[in-house]
VMD Tcl script that builds the backbone (N, CA, C; Angstrom):
set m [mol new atoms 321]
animate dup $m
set s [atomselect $m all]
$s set {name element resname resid chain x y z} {
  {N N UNK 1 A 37.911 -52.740 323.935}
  {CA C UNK 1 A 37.968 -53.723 325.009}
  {C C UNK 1 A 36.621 -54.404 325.130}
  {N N UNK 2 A 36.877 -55.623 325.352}
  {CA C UNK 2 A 35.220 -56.135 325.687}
  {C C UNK 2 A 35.521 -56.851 327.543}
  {N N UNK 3 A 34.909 -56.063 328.076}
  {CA C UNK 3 A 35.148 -56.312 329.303}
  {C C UNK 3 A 36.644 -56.032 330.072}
  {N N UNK 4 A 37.295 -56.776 329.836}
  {CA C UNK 4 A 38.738 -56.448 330.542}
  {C C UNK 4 A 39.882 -56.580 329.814}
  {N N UNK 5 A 39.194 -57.589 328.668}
  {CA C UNK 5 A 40.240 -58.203 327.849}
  {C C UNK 5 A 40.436 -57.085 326.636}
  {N N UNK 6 A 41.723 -57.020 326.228}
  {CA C UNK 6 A 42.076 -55.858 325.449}
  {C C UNK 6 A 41.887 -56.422 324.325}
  {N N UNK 7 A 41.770 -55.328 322.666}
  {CA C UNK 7 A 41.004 -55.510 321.850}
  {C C UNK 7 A 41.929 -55.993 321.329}
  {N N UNK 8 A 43.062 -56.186 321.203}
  {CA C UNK 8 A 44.231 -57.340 320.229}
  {C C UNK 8 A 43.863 -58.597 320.445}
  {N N UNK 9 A 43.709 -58.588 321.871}
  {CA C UNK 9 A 43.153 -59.743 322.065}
  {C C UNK 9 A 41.692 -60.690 321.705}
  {N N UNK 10 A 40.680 -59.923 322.176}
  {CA C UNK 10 A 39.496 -60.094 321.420}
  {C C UNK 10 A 39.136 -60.776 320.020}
  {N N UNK 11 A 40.247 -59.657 319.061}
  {CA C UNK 11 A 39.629 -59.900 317.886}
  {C C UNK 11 A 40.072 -61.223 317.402}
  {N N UNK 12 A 40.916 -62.133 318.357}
  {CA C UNK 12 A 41.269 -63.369 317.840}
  {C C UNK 12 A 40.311 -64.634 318.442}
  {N N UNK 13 A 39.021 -63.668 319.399}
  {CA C UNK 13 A 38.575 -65.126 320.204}
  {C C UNK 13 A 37.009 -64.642 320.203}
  {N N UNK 14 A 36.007 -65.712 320.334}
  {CA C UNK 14 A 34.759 -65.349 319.999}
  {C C UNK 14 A 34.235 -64.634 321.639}
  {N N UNK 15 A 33.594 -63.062 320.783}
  {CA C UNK 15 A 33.715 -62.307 321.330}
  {C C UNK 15 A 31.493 -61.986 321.532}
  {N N UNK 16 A 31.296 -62.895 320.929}
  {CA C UNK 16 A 29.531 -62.374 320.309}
  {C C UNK 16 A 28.855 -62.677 321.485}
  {N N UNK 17 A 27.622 -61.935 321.651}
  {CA C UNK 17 A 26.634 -61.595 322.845}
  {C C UNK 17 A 25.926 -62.543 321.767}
  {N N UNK 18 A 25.567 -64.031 321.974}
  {CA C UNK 18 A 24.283 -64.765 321.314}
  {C C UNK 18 A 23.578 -65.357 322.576}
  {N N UNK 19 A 22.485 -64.092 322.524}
  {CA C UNK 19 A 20.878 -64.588 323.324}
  {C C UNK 19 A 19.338 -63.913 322.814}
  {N N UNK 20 A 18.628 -64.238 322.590}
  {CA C UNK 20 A 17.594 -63.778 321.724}
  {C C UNK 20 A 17.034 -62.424 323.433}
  {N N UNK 21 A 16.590 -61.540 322.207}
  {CA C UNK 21 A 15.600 -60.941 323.140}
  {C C UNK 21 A 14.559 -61.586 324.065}
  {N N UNK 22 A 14.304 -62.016 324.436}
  {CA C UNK 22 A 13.597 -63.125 325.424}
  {C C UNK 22 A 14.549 -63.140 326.504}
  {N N UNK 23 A 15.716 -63.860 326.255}
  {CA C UNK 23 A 16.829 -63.488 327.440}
  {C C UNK 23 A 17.304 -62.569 327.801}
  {N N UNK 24 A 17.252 -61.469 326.901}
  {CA C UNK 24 A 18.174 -60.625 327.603}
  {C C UNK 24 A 17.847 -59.424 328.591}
  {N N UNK 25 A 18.847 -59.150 329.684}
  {CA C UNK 25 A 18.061 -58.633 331.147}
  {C C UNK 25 A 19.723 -57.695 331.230}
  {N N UNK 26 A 19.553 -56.845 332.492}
  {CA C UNK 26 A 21.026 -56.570 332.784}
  {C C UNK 26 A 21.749 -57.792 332.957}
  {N N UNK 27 A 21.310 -58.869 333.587}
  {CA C UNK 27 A 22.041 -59.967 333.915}
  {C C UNK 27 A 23.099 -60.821 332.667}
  {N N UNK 28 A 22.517 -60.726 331.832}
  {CA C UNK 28 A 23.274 -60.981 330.758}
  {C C UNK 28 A 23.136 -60.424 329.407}
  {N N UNK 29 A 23.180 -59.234 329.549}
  {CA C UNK 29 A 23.691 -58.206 328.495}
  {C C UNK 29 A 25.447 -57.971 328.478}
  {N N UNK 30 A 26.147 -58.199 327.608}
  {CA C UNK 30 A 27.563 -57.645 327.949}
  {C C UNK 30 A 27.324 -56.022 327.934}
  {N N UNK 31 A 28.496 -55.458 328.625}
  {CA C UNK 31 A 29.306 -53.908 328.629}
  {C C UNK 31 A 30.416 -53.709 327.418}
  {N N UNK 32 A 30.639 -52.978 327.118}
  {CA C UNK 32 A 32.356 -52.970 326.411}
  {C C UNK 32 A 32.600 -51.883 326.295}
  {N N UNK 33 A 33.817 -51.383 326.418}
  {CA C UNK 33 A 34.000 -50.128 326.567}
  {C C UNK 33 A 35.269 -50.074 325.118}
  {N N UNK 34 A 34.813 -48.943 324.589}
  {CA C UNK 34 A 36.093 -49.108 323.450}
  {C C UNK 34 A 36.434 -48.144 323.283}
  {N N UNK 35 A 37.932 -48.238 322.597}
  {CA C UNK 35 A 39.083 -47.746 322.591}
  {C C UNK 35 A 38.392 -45.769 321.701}
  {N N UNK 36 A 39.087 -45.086 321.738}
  {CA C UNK 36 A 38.757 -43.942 321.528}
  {C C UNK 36 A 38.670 -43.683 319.924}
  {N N UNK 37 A 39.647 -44.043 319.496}
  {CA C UNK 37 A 39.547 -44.476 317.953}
  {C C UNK 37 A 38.305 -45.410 317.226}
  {N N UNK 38 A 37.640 -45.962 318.031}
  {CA C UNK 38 A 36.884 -46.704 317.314}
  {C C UNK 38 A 35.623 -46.130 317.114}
  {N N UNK 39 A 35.182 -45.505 315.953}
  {CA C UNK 39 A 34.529 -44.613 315.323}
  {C C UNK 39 A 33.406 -45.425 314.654}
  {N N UNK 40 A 33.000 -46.672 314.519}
  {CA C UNK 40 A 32.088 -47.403 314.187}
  {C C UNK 40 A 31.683 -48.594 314.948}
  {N N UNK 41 A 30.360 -48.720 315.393}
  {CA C UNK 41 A 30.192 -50.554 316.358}
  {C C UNK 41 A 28.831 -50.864 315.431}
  {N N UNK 42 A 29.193 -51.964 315.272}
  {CA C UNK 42 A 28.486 -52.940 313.991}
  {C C UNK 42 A 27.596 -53.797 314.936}
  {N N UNK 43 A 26.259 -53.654 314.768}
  {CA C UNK 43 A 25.293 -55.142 315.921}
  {C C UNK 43 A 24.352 -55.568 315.104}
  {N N UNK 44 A 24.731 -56.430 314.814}
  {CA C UNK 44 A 23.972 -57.618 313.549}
  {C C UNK 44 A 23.780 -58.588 314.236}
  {N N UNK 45 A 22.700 -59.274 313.176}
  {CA C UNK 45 A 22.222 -60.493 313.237}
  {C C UNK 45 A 22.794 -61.400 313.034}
  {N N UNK 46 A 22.782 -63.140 312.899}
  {CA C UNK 46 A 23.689 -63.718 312.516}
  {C C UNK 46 A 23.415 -64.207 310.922}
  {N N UNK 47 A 22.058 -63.460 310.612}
  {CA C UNK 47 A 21.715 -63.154 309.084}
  {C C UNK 47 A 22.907 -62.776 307.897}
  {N N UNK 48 A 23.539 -61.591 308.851}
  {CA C UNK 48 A 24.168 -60.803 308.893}
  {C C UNK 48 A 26.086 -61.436 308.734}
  {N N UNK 49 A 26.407 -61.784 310.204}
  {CA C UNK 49 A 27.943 -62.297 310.662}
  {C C UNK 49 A 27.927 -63.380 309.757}
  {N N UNK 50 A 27.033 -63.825 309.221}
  {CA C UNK 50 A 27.077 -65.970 308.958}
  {C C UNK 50 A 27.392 -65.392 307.474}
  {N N UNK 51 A 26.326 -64.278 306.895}
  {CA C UNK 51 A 26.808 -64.595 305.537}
  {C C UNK 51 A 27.210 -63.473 304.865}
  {N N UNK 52 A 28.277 -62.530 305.250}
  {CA C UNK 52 A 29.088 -61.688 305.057}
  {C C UNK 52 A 30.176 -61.877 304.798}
  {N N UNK 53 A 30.521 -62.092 303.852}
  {CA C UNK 53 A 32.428 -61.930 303.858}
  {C C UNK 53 A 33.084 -61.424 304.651}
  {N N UNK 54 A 34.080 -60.994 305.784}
  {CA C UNK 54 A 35.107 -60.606 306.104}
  {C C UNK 54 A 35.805 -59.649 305.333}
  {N N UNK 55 A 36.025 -59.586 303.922}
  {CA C UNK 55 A 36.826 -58.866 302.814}
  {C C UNK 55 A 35.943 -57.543 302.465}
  {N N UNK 56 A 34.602 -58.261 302.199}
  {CA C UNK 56 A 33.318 -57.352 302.136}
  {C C UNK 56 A 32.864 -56.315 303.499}
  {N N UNK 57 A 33.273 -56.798 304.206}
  {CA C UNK 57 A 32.531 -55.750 305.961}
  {C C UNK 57 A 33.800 -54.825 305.735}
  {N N UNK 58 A 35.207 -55.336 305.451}
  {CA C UNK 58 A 36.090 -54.282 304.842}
  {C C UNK 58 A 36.027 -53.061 304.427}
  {N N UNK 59 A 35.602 -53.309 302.704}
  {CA C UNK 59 A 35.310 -52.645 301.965}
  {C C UNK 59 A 34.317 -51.644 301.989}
  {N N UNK 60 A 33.057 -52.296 302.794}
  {CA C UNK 60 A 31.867 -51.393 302.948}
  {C C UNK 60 A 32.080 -50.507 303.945}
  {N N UNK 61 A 32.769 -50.865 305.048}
  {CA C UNK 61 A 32.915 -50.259 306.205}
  {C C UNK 61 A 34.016 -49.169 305.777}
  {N N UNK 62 A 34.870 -49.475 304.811}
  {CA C UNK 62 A 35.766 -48.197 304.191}
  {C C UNK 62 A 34.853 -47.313 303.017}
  {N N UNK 63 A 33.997 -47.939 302.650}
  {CA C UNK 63 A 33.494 -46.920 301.564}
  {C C UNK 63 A 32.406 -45.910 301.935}
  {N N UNK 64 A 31.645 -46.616 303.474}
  {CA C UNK 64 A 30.717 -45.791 303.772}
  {C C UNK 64 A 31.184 -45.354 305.195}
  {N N UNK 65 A 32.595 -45.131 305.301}
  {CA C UNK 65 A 33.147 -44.946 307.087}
  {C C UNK 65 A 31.865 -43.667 307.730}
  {N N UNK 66 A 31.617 -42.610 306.761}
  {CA C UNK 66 A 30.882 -41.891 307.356}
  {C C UNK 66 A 29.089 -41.737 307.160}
  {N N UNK 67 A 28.868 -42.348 306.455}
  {CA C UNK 67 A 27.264 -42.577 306.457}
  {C C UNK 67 A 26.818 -43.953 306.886}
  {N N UNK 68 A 26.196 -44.058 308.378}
  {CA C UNK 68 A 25.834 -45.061 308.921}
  {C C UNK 68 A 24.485 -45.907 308.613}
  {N N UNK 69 A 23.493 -45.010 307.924}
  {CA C UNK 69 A 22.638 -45.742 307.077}
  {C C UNK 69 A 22.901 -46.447 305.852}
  {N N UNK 70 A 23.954 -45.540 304.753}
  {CA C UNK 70 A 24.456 -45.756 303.600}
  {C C UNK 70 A 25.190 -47.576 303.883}
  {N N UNK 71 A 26.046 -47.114 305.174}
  {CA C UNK 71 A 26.849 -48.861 305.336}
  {C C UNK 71 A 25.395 -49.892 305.545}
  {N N UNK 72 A 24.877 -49.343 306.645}
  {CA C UNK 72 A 23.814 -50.842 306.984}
  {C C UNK 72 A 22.656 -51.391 305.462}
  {N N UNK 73 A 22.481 -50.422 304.739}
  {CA C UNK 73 A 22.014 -50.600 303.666}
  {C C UNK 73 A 22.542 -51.746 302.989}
  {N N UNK 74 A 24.334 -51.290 303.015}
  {CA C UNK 74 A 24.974 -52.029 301.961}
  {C C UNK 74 A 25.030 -53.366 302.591}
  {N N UNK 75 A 25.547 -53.404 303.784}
  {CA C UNK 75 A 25.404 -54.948 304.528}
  {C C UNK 75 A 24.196 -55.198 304.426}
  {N N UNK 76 A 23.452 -55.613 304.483}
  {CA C UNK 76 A 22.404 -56.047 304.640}
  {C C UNK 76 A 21.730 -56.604 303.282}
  {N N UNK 77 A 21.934 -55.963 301.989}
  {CA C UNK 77 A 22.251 -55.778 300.348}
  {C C UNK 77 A 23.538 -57.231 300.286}
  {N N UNK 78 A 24.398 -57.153 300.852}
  {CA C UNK 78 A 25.431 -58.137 300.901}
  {C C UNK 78 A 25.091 -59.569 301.562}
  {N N UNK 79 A 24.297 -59.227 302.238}
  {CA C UNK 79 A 24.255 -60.483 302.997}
  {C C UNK 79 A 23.503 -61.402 302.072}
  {N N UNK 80 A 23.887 -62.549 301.319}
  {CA C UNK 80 A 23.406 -63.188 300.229}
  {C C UNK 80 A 22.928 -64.925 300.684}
  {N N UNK 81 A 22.207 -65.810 299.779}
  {CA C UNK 81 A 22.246 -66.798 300.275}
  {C C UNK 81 A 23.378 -67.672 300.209}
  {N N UNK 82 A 23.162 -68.298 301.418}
  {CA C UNK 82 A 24.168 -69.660 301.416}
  {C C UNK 82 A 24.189 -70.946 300.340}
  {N N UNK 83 A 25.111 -71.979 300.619}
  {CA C UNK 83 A 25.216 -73.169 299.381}
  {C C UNK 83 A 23.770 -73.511 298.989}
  {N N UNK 84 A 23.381 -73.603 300.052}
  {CA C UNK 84 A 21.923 -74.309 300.141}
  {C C UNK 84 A 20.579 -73.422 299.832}
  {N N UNK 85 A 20.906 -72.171 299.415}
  {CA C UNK 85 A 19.934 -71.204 298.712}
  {C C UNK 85 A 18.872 -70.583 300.239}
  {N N UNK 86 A 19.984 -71.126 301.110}
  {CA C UNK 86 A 19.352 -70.427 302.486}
  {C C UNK 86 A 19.721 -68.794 302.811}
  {N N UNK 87 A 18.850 -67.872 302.845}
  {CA C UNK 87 A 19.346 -66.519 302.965}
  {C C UNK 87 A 18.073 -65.702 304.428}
  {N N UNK 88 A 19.167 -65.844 305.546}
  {CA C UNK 88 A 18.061 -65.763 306.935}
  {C C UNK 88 A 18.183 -64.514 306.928}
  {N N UNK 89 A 17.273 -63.887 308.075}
  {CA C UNK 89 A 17.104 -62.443 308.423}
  {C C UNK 89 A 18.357 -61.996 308.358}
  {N N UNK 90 A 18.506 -60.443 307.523}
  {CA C UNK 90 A 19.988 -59.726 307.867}
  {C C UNK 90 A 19.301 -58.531 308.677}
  {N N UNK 91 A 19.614 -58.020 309.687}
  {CA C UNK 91 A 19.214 -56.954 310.139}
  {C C UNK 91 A 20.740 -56.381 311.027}
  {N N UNK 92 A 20.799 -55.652 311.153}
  {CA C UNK 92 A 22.458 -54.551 311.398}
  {C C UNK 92 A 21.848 -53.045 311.771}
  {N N UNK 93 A 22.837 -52.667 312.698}
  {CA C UNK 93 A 22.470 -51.850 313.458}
  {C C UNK 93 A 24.053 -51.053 312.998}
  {N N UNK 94 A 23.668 -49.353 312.601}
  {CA C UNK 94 A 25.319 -49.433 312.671}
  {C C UNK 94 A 25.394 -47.859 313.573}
  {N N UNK 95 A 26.429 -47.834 314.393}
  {CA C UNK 95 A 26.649 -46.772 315.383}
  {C C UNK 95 A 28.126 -45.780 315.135}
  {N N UNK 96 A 27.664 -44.672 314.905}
  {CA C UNK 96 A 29.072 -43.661 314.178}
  {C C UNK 96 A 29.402 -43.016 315.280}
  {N N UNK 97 A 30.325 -42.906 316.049}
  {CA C UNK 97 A 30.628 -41.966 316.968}
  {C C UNK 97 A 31.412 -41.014 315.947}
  {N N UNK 98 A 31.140 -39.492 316.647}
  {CA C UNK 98 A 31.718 -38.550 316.244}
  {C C UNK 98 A 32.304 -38.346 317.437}
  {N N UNK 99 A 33.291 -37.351 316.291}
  {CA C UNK 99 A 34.324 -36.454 317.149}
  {C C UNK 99 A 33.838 -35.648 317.971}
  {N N UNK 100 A 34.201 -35.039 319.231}
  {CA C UNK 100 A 34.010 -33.653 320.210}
  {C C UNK 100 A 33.941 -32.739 319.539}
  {N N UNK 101 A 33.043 -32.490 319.318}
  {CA C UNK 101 A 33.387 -30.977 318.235}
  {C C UNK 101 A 33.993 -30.030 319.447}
  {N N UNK 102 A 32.894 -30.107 320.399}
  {CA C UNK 102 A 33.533 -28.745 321.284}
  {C C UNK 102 A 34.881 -28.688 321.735}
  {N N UNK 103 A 35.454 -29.866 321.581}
  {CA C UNK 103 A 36.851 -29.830 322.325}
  {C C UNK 103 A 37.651 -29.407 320.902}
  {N N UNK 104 A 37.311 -30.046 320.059}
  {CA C UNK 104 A 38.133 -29.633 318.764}
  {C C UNK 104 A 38.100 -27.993 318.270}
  {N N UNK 105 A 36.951 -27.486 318.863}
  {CA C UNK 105 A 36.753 -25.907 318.229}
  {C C UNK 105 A 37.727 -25.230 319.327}
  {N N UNK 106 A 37.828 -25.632 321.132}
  {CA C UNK 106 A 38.914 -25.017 321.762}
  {C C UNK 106 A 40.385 -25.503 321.541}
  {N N UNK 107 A 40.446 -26.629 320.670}
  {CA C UNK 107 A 41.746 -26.698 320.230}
  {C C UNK 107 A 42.477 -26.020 319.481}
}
mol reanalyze $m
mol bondsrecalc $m
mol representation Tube
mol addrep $m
Protein backbone atom coordinates (compact mmCIF):
# COMPACT_ATOMS: atom_id res chain seq x y z
CA UNK A 1 0.00 0.00 0.00
CA UNK A 2 1.35 3.44 -0.43
CA UNK A 3 -0.68 5.41 1.83
CA UNK A 4 -4.28 4.25 1.49
CA UNK A 5 -4.30 3.33 -1.94
CA UNK A 6 -3.95 -0.45 -2.41
CA UNK A 7 -0.99 -1.94 -4.20
CA UNK A 8 -3.00 -3.17 -7.49
CA UNK A 9 -3.65 -0.03 -7.65
CA UNK A 10 -0.42 1.80 -7.24
CA UNK A 11 1.51 -0.18 -9.45
CA UNK A 12 -0.45 1.34 -12.38
CA UNK A 13 0.03 5.14 -11.27
CA UNK A 14 3.16 7.19 -10.44
CA UNK A 15 3.83 6.30 -7.14
CA UNK A 16 7.74 8.02 -6.63
CA UNK A 17 8.77 10.26 -3.57
CA UNK A 18 10.91 12.91 -6.09
CA UNK A 19 12.53 15.58 -3.65
CA UNK A 20 16.22 15.93 -3.17
CA UNK A 21 17.57 15.72 0.32
CA UNK A 22 17.45 19.42 0.88
CA UNK A 23 13.65 18.99 0.99
CA UNK A 24 13.04 16.40 2.70
CA UNK A 25 11.51 16.86 6.44
CA UNK A 26 8.60 14.71 8.08
CA UNK A 27 6.49 17.09 6.15
CA UNK A 28 7.10 15.56 3.02
CA UNK A 29 8.58 12.30 3.35
CA UNK A 30 5.90 9.61 2.25
CA UNK A 31 4.85 6.47 4.78
CA UNK A 32 3.84 3.11 3.09
CA UNK A 33 2.99 0.37 4.69
CA UNK A 34 3.28 -2.99 2.75
CA UNK A 35 1.64 -5.92 2.26
CA UNK A 36 3.24 -8.91 4.31
CA UNK A 37 4.53 -10.74 1.37
CA UNK A 38 6.59 -8.13 0.18
CA UNK A 39 10.01 -9.35 1.03
CA UNK A 40 12.07 -6.72 -0.94
CA UNK A 41 11.75 -2.46 -1.16
CA UNK A 42 13.99 -1.11 -3.87
CA UNK A 43 15.02 3.04 -3.20
CA UNK A 44 16.95 4.25 -6.09
CA UNK A 45 17.97 6.99 -7.79
CA UNK A 46 16.58 8.09 -10.94
CA UNK A 47 20.21 7.01 -12.21
CA UNK A 48 18.81 4.01 -11.42
CA UNK A 49 14.50 3.96 -12.41
CA UNK A 50 15.44 6.09 -15.83
CA UNK A 51 17.87 3.57 -17.03
CA UNK A 52 16.88 0.13 -15.99
CA UNK A 53 14.84 -2.05 -17.92
CA UNK A 54 11.67 -3.23 -16.32
CA UNK A 55 12.50 -6.98 -17.76
CA UNK A 56 15.99 -6.53 -16.11
CA UNK A 57 14.76 -5.31 -12.27
CA UNK A 58 12.83 -8.74 -13.02
CA UNK A 59 15.40 -10.91 -13.53
CA UNK A 60 17.84 -9.48 -11.00
CA UNK A 61 15.38 -9.18 -8.39
CA UNK A 62 14.64 -13.10 -9.11
CA UNK A 63 18.19 -14.11 -9.27
CA UNK A 64 19.38 -12.33 -6.22
CA UNK A 65 15.72 -12.52 -4.18
CA UNK A 66 17.98 -13.31 -1.20
CA UNK A 67 21.25 -11.40 -1.21
CA UNK A 68 20.52 -7.71 -0.91
CA UNK A 69 23.99 -6.49 -1.65
CA UNK A 70 24.50 -9.17 -4.47
CA UNK A 71 21.00 -7.41 -6.20
CA UNK A 72 22.11 -3.63 -5.61
CA UNK A 73 25.48 -4.52 -7.08
CA UNK A 74 23.80 -5.94 -10.06
CA UNK A 75 21.43 -2.86 -10.55
CA UNK A 76 23.56 -0.48 -10.36
CA UNK A 77 26.17 -2.74 -12.93
CA UNK A 78 22.85 -2.49 -15.15
CA UNK A 79 22.15 0.79 -15.07
CA UNK A 80 23.87 1.71 -18.52
CA UNK A 81 24.07 4.83 -20.66
CA UNK A 82 21.33 6.37 -22.48
CA UNK A 83 20.97 7.23 -26.57
CA UNK A 84 22.95 10.12 -25.89
CA UNK A 85 25.96 8.30 -24.08
CA UNK A 86 24.43 9.95 -20.90
CA UNK A 87 24.93 7.50 -17.86
CA UNK A 88 23.85 9.64 -14.36
CA UNK A 89 24.42 8.60 -10.79
CA UNK A 90 22.95 4.94 -10.11
CA UNK A 91 22.82 4.57 -6.46
CA UNK A 92 19.97 1.85 -4.92
CA UNK A 93 19.32 1.01 -1.69
CA UNK A 94 17.95 -2.54 -1.35
CA UNK A 95 15.87 -3.71 1.88
CA UNK A 96 15.22 -7.73 2.55
CA UNK A 97 12.72 -8.31 5.10
CA UNK A 98 12.92 -11.60 6.69
CA UNK A 99 10.72 -13.95 7.98
CA UNK A 100 9.78 -14.19 12.02
CA UNK A 101 11.92 -16.70 12.78
CA UNK A 102 10.51 -16.79 16.29
CA UNK A 103 7.05 -17.25 15.24
CA UNK A 104 8.08 -19.84 12.67
CA UNK A 105 10.21 -21.96 15.32
CA UNK A 106 6.65 -21.93 17.62
CA UNK A 107 4.93 -23.01 14.61
Amino acid sequence: MHGDVPAPIVEHHDAWARLGLAQASAATCREARLPEDVRLVLLCSDGVSDQVDQAIWRELCAAHADDPQALADAIVAAATADEEGYRDDATIVVLLRRGDESARDRG
